[in-house]
N, C-alpha and C positions, 0 to 999 in steps of 0.2 A: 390595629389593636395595640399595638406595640406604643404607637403616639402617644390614643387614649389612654395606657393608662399609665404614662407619661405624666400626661394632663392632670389625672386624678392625683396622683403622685406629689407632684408638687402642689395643687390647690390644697391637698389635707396636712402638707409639711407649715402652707402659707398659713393656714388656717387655724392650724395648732400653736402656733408663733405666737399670731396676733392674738386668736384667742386666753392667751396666757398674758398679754402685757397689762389689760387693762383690769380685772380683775386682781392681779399681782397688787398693782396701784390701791384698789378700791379696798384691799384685807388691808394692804401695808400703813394707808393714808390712815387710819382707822384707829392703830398701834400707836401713829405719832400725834395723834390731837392732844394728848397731853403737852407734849413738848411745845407743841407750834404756840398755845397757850400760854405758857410759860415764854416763850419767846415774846408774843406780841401782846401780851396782857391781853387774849381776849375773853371773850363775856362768853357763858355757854349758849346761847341762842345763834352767835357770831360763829360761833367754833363747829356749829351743826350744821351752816350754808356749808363747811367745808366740803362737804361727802356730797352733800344735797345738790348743791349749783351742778356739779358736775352733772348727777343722775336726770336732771332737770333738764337741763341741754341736751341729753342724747334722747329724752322723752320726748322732747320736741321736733325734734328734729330725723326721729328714725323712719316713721312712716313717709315723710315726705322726701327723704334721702332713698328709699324702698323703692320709692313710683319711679325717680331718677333712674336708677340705677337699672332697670326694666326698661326704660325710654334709650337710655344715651351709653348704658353700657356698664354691667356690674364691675368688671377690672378697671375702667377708669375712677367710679365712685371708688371703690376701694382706693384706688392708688395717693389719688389726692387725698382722701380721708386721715392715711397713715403719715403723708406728709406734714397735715396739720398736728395730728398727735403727736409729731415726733416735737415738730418747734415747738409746740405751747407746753412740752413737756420742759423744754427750756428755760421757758419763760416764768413755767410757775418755778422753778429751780431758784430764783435769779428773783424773786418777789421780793418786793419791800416793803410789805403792809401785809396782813391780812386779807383788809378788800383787794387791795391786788391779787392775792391768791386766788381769791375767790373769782376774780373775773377773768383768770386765766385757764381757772379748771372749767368755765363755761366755755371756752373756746378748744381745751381740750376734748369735752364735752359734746361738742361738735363734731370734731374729728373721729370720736370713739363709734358718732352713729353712724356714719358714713362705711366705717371699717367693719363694725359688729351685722348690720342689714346685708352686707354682702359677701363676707368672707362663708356665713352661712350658705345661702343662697347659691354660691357657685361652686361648694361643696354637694349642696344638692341638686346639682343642675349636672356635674359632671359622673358621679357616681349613678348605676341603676338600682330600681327598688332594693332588690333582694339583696344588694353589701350597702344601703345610705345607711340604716339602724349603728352597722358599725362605725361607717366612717362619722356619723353624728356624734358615737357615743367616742370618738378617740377627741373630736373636738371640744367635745363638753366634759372630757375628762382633762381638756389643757386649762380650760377654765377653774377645775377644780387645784389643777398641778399652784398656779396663780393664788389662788383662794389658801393652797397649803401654806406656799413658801411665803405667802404676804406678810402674815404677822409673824413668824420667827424670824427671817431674814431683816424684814421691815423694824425689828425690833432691836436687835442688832444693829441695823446700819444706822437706827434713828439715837441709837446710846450712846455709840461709838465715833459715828459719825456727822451725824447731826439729821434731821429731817430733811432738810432737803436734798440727801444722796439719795433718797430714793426716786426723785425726777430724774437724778442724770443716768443713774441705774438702767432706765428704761429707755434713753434715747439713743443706745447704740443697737438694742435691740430692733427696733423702729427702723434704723437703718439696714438691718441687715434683712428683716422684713421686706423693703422696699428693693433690695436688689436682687432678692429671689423672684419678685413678681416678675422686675424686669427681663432679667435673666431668663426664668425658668417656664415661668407662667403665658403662656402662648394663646391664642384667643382672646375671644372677646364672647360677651353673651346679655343680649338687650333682645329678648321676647318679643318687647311692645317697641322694637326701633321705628319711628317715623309718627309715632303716637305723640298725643299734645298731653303739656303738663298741665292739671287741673289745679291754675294758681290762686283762684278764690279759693277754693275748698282749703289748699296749703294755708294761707291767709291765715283763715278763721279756726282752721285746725292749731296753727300755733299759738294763736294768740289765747284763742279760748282755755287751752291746757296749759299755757303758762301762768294765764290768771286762776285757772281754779289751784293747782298746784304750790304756786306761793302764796295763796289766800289758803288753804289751807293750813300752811306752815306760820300763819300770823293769827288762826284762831287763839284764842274768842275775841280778839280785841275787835271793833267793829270793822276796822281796812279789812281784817282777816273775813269777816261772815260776807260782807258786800261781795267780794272780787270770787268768793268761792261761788257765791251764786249766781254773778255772771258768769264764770268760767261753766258754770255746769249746763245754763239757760245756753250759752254759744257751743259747748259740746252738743247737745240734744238737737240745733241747728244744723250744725255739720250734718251729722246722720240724715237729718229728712235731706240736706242739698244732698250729698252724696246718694242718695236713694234715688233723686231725680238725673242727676247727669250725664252726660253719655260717658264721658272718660273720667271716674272720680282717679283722685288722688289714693282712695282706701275705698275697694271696692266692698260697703258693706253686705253686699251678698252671700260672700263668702260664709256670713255668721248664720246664714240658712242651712250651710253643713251641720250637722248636729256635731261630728267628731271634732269640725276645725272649732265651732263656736264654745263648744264646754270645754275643751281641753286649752282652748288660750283663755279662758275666763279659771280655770282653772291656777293657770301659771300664775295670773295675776293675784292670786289671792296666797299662791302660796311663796310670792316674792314678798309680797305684800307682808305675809304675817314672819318670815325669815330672816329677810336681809338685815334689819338693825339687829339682831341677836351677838352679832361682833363686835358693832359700836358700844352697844349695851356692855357687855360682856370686858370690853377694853376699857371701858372707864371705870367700871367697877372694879376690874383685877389691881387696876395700878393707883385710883384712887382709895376705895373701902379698905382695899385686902393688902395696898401698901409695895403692892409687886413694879419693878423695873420692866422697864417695857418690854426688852428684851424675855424675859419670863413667864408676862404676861402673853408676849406673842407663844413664845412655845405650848401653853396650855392650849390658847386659840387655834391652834395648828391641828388639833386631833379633829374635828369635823374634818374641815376639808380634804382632810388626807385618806379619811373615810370615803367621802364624798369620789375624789379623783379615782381610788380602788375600784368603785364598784362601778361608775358611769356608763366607761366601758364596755364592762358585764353585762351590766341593766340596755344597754345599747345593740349586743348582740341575739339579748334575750326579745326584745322587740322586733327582730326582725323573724324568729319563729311564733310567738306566740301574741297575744292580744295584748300592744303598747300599753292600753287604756287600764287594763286592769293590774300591770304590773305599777304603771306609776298610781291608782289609785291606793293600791297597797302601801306604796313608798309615801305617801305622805298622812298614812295611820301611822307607820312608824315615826315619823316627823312628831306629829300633835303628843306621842308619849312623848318621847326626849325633849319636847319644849316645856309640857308642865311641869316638868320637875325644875324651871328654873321658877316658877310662882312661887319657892320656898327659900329664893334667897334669902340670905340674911348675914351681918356682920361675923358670924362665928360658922359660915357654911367651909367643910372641907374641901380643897377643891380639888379631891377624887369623885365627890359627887358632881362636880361642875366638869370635871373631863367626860365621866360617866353618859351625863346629859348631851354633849356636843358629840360624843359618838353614833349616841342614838338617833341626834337629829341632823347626824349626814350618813348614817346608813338612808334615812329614812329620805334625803335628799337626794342619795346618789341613785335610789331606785327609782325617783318620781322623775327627773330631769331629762336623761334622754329619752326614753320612752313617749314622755308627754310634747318632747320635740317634733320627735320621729310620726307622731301622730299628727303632728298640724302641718309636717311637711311632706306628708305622706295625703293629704286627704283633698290636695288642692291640683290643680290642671298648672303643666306646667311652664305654662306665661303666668301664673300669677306664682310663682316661684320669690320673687324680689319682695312683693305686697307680705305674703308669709312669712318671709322671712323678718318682713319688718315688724310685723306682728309679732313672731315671738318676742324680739328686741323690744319691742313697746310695750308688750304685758311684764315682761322682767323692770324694764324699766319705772314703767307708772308704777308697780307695784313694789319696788324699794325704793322710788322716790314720796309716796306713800308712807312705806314702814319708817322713813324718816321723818315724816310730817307727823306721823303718830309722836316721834321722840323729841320735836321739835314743841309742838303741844302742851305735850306732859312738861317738859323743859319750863316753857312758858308759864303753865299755871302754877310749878310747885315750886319753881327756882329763880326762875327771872334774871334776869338782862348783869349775872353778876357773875364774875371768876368763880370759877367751882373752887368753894377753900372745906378746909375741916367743917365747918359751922355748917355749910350747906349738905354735908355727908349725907345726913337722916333722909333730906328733900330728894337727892339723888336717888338713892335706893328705894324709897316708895315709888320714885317713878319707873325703876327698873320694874319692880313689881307687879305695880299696875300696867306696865308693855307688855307683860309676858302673860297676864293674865287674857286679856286683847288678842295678841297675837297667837295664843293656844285655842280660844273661841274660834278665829277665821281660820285657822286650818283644819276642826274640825268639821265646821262648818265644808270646808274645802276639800274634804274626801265626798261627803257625797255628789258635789258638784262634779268631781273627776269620774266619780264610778255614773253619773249620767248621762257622760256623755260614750258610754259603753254601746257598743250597736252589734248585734249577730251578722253584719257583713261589712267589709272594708274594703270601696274601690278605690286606687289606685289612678288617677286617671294620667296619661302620660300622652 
């Protein structure tokens, strides 16, 4: 007894670590796209691969890193995963373009799926039902801790010190990550060991979501509608191969659960309609409203601080009562504190804009674990890895998504040009027009959550 929980011990120390680094990254990067901007003269369309590439690599790459890590062993997919985040954490430090940046955060990007698929996964692999809710909600509250300190800290280090302390910021963490694994972290855990990897199915899974995904982000131009409609034609593929195979890569079976299928079609929509609200949010604070970045992160910092508060909460409260309906509730709360950003405008207070980020990470910290706890709670546990990779893939797709939305909007109202005074107006209607979008799919996005509500919940172990 004493080992295990030993074992638990450490995997939720490792887990809350790693779960903090990238996240930390993804607020902070967020803060400094002003600066980098100004650094590299880029174009806004250029300036929005920054977040994107990254999000876009671990979209690709989670489910299939999932099946791995279920095959050949979740601690070593982790181990290497952290070792690539930690170098390309390097690398993008040490960039000397733009595009370079950008094709560095795809290789961090990589790293992150690797890390995010399994530091999950062997949190709930190690922990029994009745304490996972918690130990989920301590992990999704390090997420949230990252998401806090991203844009104040990030804001800070990006004024003072320039953008790129925030890569080096992160790569001693990375190491100290990596000696607790070895060190501390004992075991190994691969379900499916001696199972074969379903490398067609991976194939066509990357390539088909990498094309709908950056054809998305090049609508309307015609590259952009082509490659979204292959990507979507070779997704719809996937599904029927994987439906026939013996060993898929992403067993779509699973989405016959009713709990696992709504509540990750769930996450997706309400990543979906979330995640750019910071991007938004940061260029409006420091471009319309004229704030330092540093300032601008402190405003930004009341969601997630909200968010980190309650996850926890909302994470132990799942494990007494119905996960499904507490995160249904948490993202009614979400859809108010998102419309009231439909009323920006150049003369908005921004006690009402603190006002609204509170409401929309209370409303975040109650939907998040819960809605975890539900898809990790609802599957048999060899497919432990695959779930996990699932939730990383609906977070995923769906703020790599909410940035296609911003990349779009970008696209039709601003175009291929440094965001200056002159373009201010274009800016802000496209703020406008995202938030209007983005309040639509969440609400949209509660009843999807409260559908997937069932009068019994097996557990299967």
């Amino acid at each position: 007894m004493e080992n295990n929980n030993s074992v638990r011990t450490s995997a939720l120390i490792i887990a809350i670590i790693s779960s903090f680094l990238t996240p930390f990254m993804s607020s902070a990067i967020n803060v400094a796209l002003p600066a980098i901007s100004s650094e590299f003269l880029t174009d806004a369309i250029i300036l929005s691969w920054i977040p994107t590439s990254f999000l876009l690599a671990c979209a690709i790459f989670a489910v299939p890193f999932g099946r791995i890590a279920d095959i050949y062993g979740m601690k070593k997919v982790f181990t290497y995963g952290m070792i690539i985040f930690t170098i390309s954490s390097l690398l993008c430090a040490l960039a000397p373009s733009d595009i370079s940046l950008i094709g560095f955060r795809v290789i961090q990007g990589i790293g992150t799926a690797m890390v995010f698929v399994t530091s999950l996964a062997i949190v709930t692999a190690v922990y029994p039902p009745q304490e996972r809710g918690k130990a989920i909600g301590y992990t999704v509250g390090a997420v949230y801790v990252g998401l806090s300190i991203g844009p104040a800290l990030g804001g800070i280090m990006t004024q003072y010190l320039g953008w790129r302390s925030l890569f080096y910021f992160v790569i001693p963490l990375g190491v100290l990550v990596l000696f607790l694994t070895f060190w501390k972290l004992k075991g190994e855990w691969a379900a499916c060991k001696g199972e074969s990897l379903d490398i067609p199915g991976t194939i066509l899974y990357s390539i088909s979501l990498f094309m709908f995904m950056f054809g998305f982000s090049e609508l309307p131009g015609f590259i952009g509608i082509l490659m979204t409609i292959i990507g979507a034609i070779g997704l719809i593929a996937f599904v029927m191969f994987e439906l026939r195979v013996k060993v898929p890569v992403f067993d779509m079976k699973l989405f016959k659960n009713r709990i696992f299928g709504f509540a990750s079609l769930a996450a997706l929509i309400n990543y979906m309609a979330t995640f750019a609200v910071t991007f938004f949010l940061s260029l409006y604070l420091q471009y319309i409203k004229g704030l330092d970045a540093s300032s601008a992160g402190i405003i930004l910092i009341s969601q997630p601080v909200v968010m980190a508060v309650l996850a926890p909460i909302a994470g132990r409260f799942s494990d007494r009562y119905d996960p499904r309906l507490i995160s249904t509730i948490g993202m009614g709360i979400s859809t108010i504190g998102l419309a009231q950003f439909i009323f920006l405008s150049t003369n908005t207070d921004i006690i009402f804009i603190t006002i609204g980020l509170v409401i929309l990470g209370a409303g975040f910290g109650l939907f998040s674990s819960p809605n975890t706890s539900a898809i990790m709670g609802s599957v048999e546990r060899r497919f432990l890895g695959i779930a996990s990779a699932t939730v990383s893939t609906m977070r995923l797709i769906g703020q790599t998504l909410s940035m296609g939305i911003a990349l779009l909007l970008f696209s039709l109202l601003i175009g291929r040009v440094q965001i200056m005074p002159e373009n201010y107006p274009a800016l802000l209607s496209s703020i406008q027009i995202a938030f209007v979008i983005f309040t639509a799919l969440l609400f949209v996005g509660v009843f999807v959550s409260y559908a997937g509500r069932s009068e019994k919940e097996v557990v299967k172990e």
